[in-house]
N, C-alpha and C positions, 0 to 999 in steps of 0.2 A: 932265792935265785935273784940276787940281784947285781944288777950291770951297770959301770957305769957310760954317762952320756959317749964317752972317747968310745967304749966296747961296743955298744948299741951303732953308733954311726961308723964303725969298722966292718959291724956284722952286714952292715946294710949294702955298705958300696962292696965287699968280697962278692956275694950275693950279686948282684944288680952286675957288677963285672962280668962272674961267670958267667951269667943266662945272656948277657949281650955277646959276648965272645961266640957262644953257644949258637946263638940266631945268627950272627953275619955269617959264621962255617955254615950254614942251614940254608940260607938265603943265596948263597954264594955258589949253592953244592960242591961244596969241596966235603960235605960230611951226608951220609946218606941216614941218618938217625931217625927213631921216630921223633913224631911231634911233644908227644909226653915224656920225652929224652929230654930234650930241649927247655921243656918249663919243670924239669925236677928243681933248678936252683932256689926258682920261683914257690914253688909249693912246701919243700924245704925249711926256707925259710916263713913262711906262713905257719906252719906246723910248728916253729918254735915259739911264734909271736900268740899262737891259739894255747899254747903250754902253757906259757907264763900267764895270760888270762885267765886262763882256767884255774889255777894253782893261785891267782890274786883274789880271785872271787871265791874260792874254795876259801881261802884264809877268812871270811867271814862269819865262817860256822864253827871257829875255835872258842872256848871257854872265855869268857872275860871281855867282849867284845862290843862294844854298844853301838847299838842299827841306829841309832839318830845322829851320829857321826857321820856316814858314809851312803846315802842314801843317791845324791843325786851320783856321785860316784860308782853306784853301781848301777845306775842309767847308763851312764857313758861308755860303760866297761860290757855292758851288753849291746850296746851297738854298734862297739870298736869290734865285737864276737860278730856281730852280725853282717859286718863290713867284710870281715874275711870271711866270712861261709860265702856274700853276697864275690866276693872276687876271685874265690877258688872257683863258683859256678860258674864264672865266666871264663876260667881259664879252661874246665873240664870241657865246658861246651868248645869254645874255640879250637880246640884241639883234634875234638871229636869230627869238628867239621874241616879243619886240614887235612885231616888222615882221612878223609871220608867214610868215617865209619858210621853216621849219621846223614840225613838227606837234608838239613834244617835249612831255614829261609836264614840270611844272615841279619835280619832284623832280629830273630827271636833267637839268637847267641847274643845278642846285645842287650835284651832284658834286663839281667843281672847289674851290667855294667851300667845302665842308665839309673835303674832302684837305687844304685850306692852312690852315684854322682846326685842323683837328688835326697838322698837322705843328708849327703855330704853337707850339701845347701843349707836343708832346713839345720841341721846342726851348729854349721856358720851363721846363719843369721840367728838362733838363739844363743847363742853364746855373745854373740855383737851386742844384741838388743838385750842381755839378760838384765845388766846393769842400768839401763836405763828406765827400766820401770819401776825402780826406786824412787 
């Protein structure tokens, strides 16, 4: 399964398109949809980018493969996985409290999304700083 950079940023903006178009009819009420209508593009597309993770990382358990090649690699690849579980929460939660089908404070729908902005961080700053402790 592999894609190239042109397919990857084609997938993105179709995507990103749809779920905007989606939300202005939403916003606008010209469409009366649910809220979980609205971020399928979004989830959708999450659910291909959790495929190919999972099928990159599954590819580590094939015959012939050597684990001291790929190690910090499958650091990253587990927190790019933990990035989306960390951003599908937040969308499940946000949705939940559109549709009001939950009673939640909108600080704790935002949990999710603060974990992933600061994991975000520390991931930025070691990758900045990784080279310099050489």
């Amino acid at each position: 399964m592999k894609m190239s950079l042109a397919q990857r940023v084609l997938l993105c903006w179709i995507f990103t398109l749809i779920f905007l178009i989606m939300l202005v009819l939403k916003l606008d009420s010209k469409i009366n949809w649910n809220w979980f209508l609205i971020f399928l593009p979004v989830w959708t597309f999450d659910t291909i980018l959790i495929l190919m993770l999972v099928v990159k990382m599954a590819g580590r358990c094939k015959p012939g493969y050597d684990p001291r090649d790929g190690e910090q690699n499958l650091k990253r690849r587990l927190w790019h996985l933990a990035a989306l579980l960390l951003k599908l929460a937040f969308c499940l939660t946000l949705c939940s409290r559109l549709e009001k089908l939950t009673d939640v404070w909108l600080t704790v729908v935002c949990v999710p999304l603060w974990v992933l902005l600061g994991g975000a961080l520390v991931e930025l700053g070691c990758s900045v700083f990784h080279y310099r402790r050489d």
